[in-house]
N, C-alpha and C positions, 0 to 999 in steps of 0.2 A: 175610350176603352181602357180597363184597368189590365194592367199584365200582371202575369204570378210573377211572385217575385218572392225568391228562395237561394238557398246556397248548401248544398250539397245532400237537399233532399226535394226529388222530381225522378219523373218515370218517362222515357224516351222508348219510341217506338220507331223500329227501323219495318218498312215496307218495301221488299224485294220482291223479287220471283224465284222460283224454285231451282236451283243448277247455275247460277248467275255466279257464284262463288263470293255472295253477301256475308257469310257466317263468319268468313275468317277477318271481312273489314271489320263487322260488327261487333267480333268477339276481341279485336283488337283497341275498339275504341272501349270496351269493358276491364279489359287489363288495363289499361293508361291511369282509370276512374280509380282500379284496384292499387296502383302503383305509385296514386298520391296521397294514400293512405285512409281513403277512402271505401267506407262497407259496400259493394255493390254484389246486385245478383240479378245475372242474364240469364235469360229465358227463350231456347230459339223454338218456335213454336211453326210447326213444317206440315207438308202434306205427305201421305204416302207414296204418291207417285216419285217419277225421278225428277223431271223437271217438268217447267212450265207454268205451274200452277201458282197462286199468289203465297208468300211465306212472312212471317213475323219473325222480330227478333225484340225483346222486351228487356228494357235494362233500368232495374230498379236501383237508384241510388240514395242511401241514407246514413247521413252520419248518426242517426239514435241507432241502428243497426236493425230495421225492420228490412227486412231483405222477403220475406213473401210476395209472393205474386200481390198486386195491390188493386180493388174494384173500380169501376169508376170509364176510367181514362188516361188519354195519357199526356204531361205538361209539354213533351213536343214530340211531335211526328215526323221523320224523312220518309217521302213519299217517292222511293222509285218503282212503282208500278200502277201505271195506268188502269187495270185490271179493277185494281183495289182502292182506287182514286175514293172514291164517295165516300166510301168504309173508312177510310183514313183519314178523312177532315173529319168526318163528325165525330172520328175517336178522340180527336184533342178536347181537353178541357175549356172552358171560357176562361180567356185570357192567355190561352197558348199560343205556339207556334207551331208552326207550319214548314218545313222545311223540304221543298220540291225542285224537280227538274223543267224550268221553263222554257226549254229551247222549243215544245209545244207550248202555246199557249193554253193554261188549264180554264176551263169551263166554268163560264162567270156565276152559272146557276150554282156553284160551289165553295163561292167567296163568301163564307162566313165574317158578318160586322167584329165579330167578339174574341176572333184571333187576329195572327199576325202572320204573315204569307211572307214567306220570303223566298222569292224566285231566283233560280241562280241557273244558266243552261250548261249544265253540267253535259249532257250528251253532244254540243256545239263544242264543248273544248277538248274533247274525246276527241274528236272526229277532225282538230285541227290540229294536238299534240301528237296521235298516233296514228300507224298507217294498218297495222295486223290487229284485224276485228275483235280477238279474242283480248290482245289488251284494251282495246275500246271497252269492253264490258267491262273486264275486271277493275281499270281503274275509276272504272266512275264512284264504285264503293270505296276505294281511298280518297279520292276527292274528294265527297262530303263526309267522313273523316275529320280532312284538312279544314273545312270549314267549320267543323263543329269545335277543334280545339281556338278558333278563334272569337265561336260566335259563346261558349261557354268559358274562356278563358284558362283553357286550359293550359298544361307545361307542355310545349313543343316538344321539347328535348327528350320527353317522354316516349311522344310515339315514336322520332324517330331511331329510339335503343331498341321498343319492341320489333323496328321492320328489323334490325341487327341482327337481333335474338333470332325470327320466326328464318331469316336467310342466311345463315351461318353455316358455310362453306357453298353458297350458293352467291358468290358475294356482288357478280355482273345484274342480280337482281334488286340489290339496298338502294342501288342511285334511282333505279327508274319509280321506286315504289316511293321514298322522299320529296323525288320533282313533284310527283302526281300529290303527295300530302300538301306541298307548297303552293301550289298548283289552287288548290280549293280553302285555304288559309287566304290566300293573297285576295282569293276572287270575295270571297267572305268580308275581308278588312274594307275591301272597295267599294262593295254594293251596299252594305248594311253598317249597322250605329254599333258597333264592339265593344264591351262583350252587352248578351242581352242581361234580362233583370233576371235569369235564372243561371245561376253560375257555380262554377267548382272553385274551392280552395283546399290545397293541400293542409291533410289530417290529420293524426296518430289514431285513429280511430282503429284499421285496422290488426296493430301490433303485431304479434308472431304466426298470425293465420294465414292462409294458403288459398290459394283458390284453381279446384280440383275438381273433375266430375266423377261420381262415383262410379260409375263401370272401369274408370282409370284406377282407384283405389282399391277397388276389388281385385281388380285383378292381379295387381303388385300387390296384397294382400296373401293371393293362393298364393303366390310365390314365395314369400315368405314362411307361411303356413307351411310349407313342405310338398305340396302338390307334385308331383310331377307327371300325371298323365291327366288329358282332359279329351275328353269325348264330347263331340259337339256336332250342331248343326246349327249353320246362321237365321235367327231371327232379330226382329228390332221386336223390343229395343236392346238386343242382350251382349250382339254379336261383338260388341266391343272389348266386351270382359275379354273372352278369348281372346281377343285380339292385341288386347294390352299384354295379358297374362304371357302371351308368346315374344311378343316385344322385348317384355323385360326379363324373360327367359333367354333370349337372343344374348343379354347383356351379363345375366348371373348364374345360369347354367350350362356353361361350356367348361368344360371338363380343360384345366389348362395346359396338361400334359399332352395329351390326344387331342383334343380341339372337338371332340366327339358331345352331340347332347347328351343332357344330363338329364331328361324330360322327353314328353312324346303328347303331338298334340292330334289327333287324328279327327277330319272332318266324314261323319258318318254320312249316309244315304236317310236315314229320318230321323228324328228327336228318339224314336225309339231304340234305336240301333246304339244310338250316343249314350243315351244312360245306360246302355247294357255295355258297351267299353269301361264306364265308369266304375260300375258294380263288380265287372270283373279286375278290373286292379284294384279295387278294395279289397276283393274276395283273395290276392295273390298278397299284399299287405303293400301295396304301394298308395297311397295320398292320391284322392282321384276327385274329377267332377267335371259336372258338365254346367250350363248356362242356357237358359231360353227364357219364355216368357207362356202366357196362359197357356195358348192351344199347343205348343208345348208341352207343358205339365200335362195337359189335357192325353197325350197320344203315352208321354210316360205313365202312367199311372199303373196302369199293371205291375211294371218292374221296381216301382216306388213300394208296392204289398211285398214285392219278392224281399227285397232289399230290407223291410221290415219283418219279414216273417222270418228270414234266413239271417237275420241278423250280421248282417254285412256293412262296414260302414259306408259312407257315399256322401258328397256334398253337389247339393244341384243352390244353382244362383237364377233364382226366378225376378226380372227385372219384368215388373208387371204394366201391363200397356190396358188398352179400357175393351171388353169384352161386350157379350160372348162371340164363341165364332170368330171367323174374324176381325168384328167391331171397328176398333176407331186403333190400327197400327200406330199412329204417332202421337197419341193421345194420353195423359197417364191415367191411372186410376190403381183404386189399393180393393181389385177386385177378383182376388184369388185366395185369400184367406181361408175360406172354409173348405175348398179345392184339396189344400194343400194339407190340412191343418185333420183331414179325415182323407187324404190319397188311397186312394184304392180300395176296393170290395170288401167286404167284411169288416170286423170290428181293428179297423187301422187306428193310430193315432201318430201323427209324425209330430218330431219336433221343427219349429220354425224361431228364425231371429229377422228382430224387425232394426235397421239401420235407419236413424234419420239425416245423417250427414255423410258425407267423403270421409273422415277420421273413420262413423264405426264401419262402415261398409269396409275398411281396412281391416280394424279390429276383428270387425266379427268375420270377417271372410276367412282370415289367418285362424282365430278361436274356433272356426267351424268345423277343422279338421280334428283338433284336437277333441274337440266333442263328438264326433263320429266314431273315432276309435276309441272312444273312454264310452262312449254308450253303444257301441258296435248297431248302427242305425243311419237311416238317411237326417241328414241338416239340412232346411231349409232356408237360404239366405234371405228374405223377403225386401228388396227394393223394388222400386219403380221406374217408371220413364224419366218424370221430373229431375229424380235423384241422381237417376244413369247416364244419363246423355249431356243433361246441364248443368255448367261448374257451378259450384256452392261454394261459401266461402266459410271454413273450417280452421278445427286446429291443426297446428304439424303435424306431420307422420310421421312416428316413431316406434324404436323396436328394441327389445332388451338384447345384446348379444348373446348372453350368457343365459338365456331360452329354452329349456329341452323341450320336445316337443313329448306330449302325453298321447304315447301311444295303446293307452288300457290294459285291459289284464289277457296278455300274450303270451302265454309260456312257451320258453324255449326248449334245444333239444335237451339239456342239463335237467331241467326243471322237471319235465315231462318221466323223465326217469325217478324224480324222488316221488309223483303222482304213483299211486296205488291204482288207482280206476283213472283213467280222464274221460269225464263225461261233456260233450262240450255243449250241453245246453241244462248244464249242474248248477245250480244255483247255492255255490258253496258262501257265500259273503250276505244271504239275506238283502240283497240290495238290487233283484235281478238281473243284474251284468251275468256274465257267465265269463268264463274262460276260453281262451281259443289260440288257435296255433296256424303258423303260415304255413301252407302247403310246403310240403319235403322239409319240414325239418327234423321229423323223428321218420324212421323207417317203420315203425310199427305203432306210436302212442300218437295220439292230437289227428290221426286219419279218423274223415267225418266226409259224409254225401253232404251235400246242399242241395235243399230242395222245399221246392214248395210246397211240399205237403207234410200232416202231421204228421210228427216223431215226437220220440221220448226224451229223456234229461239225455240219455249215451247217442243221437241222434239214428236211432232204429226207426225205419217207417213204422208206424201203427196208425189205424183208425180207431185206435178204444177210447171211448168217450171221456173218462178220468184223467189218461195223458195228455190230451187237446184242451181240459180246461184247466189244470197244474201249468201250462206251457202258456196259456190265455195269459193267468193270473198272474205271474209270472212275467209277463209283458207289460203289465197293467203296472206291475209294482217298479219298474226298470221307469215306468214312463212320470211315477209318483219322483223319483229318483232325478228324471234330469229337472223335473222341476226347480230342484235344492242348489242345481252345479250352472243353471244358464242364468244368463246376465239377466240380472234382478231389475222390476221398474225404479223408473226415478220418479222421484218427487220434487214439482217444479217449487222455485224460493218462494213462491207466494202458496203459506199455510196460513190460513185464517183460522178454522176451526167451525170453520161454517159446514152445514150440513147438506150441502149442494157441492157435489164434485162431477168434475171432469177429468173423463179418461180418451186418451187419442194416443197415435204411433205413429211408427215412419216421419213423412214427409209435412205431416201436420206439423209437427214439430217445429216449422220455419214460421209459422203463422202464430203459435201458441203464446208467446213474450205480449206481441203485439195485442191481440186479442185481452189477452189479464188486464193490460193497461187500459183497452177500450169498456171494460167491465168495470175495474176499478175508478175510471173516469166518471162511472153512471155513478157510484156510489155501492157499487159491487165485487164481492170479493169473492173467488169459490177455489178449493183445493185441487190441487191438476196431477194427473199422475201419467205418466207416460210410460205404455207397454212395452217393454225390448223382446219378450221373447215368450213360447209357449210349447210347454205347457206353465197354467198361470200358476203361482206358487201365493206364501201363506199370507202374504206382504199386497198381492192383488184381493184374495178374497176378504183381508181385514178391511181394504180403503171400501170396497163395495158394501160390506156390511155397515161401516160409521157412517154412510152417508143416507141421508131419505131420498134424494134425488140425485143421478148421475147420469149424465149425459155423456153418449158416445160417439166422438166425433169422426168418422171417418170419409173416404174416400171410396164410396161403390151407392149403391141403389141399396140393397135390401139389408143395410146395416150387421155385415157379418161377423165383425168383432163383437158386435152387441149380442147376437147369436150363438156366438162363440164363450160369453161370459158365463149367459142365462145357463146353456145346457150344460158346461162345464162346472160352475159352481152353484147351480142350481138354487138362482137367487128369483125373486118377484121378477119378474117380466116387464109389474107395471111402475117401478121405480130408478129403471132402465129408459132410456132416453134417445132416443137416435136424433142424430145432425149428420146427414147426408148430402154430399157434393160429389155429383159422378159425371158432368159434365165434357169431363175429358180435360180441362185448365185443372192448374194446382189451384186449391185450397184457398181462402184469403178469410185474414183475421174479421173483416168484417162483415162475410159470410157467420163464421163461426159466432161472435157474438152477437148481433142481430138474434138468428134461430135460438139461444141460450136466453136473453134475455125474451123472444115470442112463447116462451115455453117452458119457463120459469115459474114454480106455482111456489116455491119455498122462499120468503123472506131471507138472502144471504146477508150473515153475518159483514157489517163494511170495514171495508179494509181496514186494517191499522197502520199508524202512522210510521213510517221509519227512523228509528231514534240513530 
């Protein structure tokens, strides 16, 4: 039998149970992989329930730096759960490993010829190192751990700074977490031929990147942003924004003279309730927002029109999981787009920003306030589960100090005085923004109702048909406007000139490098452009027009970016191209080029050579 044989590119599959407390071994042996300067990106792949059920944890390692989920298989498997036994050999590739708990003997009808089994009774030396059951379980995930940095040669000394780091001030727990790493190192060195032929060496590969999950960067992000009220109710995958958001509020928001918060995070009774907290500290001029996911958006929607017809700003962080309904909780998928993107009854149009990494989910979670009060409207932040829950490995976070935050056209009680009329839905700047004022700052100028129904420029109710459509258009031209001020697409370095383009966002984005190369491999080249934000601006409709064929890669069933394009720019239909993956897994490059090259009718332009 031939073995893969590799060095610091192979895909490891950890096989637990649900509630077993695997994530934290498994995401520990990902930091070790990150900390010898190697590209890696874990993927914990769970059930909705609490526990019990079978769970994956996926650790893609690649010094070229293809860090997307990868088809296929995986070059080794740790198998601790019986549940999932079957599923799990036949997920290794031929010439892999096998990596199980033998103190059962496993089922000879599942001795595959064309891997390599390596049995180690991890549950037998539980059960003769510890007497409290609950360490019985947790350490068997350190164990093989401890085996793995011996059987992939790994640096020891690595994991045991991270046990340091994760138990720092908890310090009666370093030693026992250590024995148990040694513990399954030693058992490893003795049973088996060390290291195998697929191995780690330390790399500069990673450089000054980070590795973060984006509901962690979002949420130090509001903070930053200037947030300080968040109205909420826990969904997965979102509940963690908030939860950071308040964490690092706990650390940058205490007032140091009083000790008093500087922020207010209240958990509502429904998702409805919580965007209505949000709306209302926007509507009082405090930084607000809330976090959920589909059906979520789904119960908001009403106050999503209000918030756009009242022109209020508001940032909601929609971390999208796979639909409809209920659907698949732990699942991701990029299937809320058109949801969000036409929120609420009538002629709505909201703005959305799409994050593909932890840096923008930073970036733009902080930018999103600023563009809520500069276009007095709801933000849409658009991640997903993938991106939300699973660390990615990104650029630093970073922040200007000397930052003001843009908080739009506010007039004060001063200003309001040199105002002759203030009409606060005037469209004095030709640019549909209006002007507006926080409640109590003038005793008699900048007083205005909010309300859901039509008014005029001075906010008087009317139903006269001429006011409602000045006030429409009006809207329409505000939404022409954020086009000009939201983060612009990018253009990926490979510009051939070919006349076959690709357009994809979000979390495609971790697949998109790899995929050009596998196109470029066949002898194909095509231009790629990547969405951050909508409404689309002049720069999206130019790339759609130069191209005869483009393809739109996304993540849902009925292609709604592609949806999104047609009706918006009002381009052919049939030159428009959908590559659909809604499975519930991220995305993989070789998903994506397979469908490109099955459906390809344009001869692309091949690559050119790199001088």
């Amino acid at each position: 039998m031939k073995s893969i044989n590799s060095v610091n590119e192979f895909v490891i599959r950890f096989a637990n149970t649900n509630g077993t407390g695997s994530a934290s071994a498994n995401n520990m042996f990902a930091k070790a992989v990150f900390r010898m300067g190697i590209p890696v990106s874990p993927r914990n792949v769970f059930p909705s329930n609490i526990q019990g059920m079978p769970t994956w944890f996926d650790v893609r390692v690649s010094d070229k730096g293809y860090l997307a989920r990868r088809e296929g298989g995986s070059d080794i498997v740790v198998a601790m759960n019986s549940q999932s036994m079957v599923a799990d050999v036949e997920h290794v590739l031929p010439g892999g490993y096998f990596l199980y708990d033998s103190t059962k003997e496993i089922d000879p009808s599942l001795m595959r010829k064309d891997i390599t089994f390596l049995g180690m009774p991890i549950s037998e030396i539980c059960l003769r190192e510890y007497t409290d059951p609950r360490q019985r379980q947790l350490f068997k995930n350190v164990i093989y751990v401890g085996a793995l940095a011996a059987l992939l040669d790994m640096d020891f000394d690595i994991l045991k700074g991270l046990i340091s780091d994760q138990f720092r001030g908890k310090e009666k727990l370093i030693a026992p977490n250590v024995h148990a790493l040694e513990l399954g190192y030693q058992q490893a060195t003795t049973r088996f031929n060390c290291p195998l032929s697929i191995t780690l060496k330390s790399s500069d590969q990673v450089g000054s990147r980070i590795l973060i999950d984006g509901n962690t960067a979002a949420g130090l992000g509001a903070v930053y942003g200037g947030a300080t009220v968040a109205g909420w109710y826990p969904i997965t995958p979102s509940t963690s924004v908030v939860e950071n958001y308040e964490k690092y509020c706990e650390r940058l928001r205490i007032d140091p003279a009083t000790g008093k918060k500087n922020f207010a995070v209240m958990q509502a009774e429904d998702e409805l309730a919580a965007i209505g907290i949000a709306i209302g500290g926007g509507w009082n001029g405090a930084r607000s927002f809330t976090a959920t996911s589909g059906p979520g958006v789904s119960l908001m929607t009403e106050f999503l029109g209000l918030a756009y017809f009242a022109e209020i700003p508001v940032v909601l962080m929609n971390v999208q999981r796979a639909g409809p309904s209920t659907g698949m909780p732990t699942r991701t998928q990029q299937s809320d787009i058109t949801a969000c993107a036409y929120a609420s009854h009538g002629d709505t149009k909201q703005v959305l920003l799409f994050p593909s990494t932890p840096n923008e989910c930073f970036n733009m979670s902080a930018d999103s306030f600023d563009l809520a009060e500069r276009l007095q409207t709801p933000i849409m932040v658009m991640s997903d589960l993938d991106l939300g829950m699973n660390d990615h490995l990104t650029e630093e976070l970073s922040w200007d100090d000397d930052r003001t935050y843009d908080r739009g056209k506010v007039l004060n009680a001063q200003q309001l005085e040199e105002v002759e009329e203030f009409g606060r839905y005037l469209d004095v700047d030709d640019d549909g923004i209006c002007y507006r004022t926080y409640p109590g700052t003038h005793p008699e100028k900048g007083i205005f109702f909010t309300r859901g129904t039509s008014r005029d420029e001075y906010a008087a109710y009317t139903e006269k048909g001429d006011a409602y459509v000045r006030n429409m258009e009006r809207l329409e031209k505000k939404f022409r406007t954020a086009a000009e001020i939201i983060p612009q697409p990018q253009m990926h370095e490979y510009n051939s000139g070919s006349k076959v383009g690709v357009i994809y966002y979000g979390t495609t984005d971790c697949a998109m490098t790899e995929t050009l190369d596998i196109l470029g491999s066949k002898g194909y080249s095509v231009d790629a452009m990547r969405i951050r934000a909508f409404p689309f601006g002049k720069a999206v409709e130019e790339f759609v027009s130069s191209h005869d064929q483009v393809f739109v890669v996304e993540q849902n069933r009925d292609g709604q970016m592609r949806s999104l394009l047609i009706n918006e720019l009002e381009v052919d239909p049939a030159k428009m191209v959908k590559v659909t993956h809604y499975d519930g897994m991220p995305i993989t490059a070789d998903f994506i080029s397979t469908s490109i090259l099955d459906k390809i009718v344009i001869k692309p332009a091949k690559k050119a050579k790199r001088g």
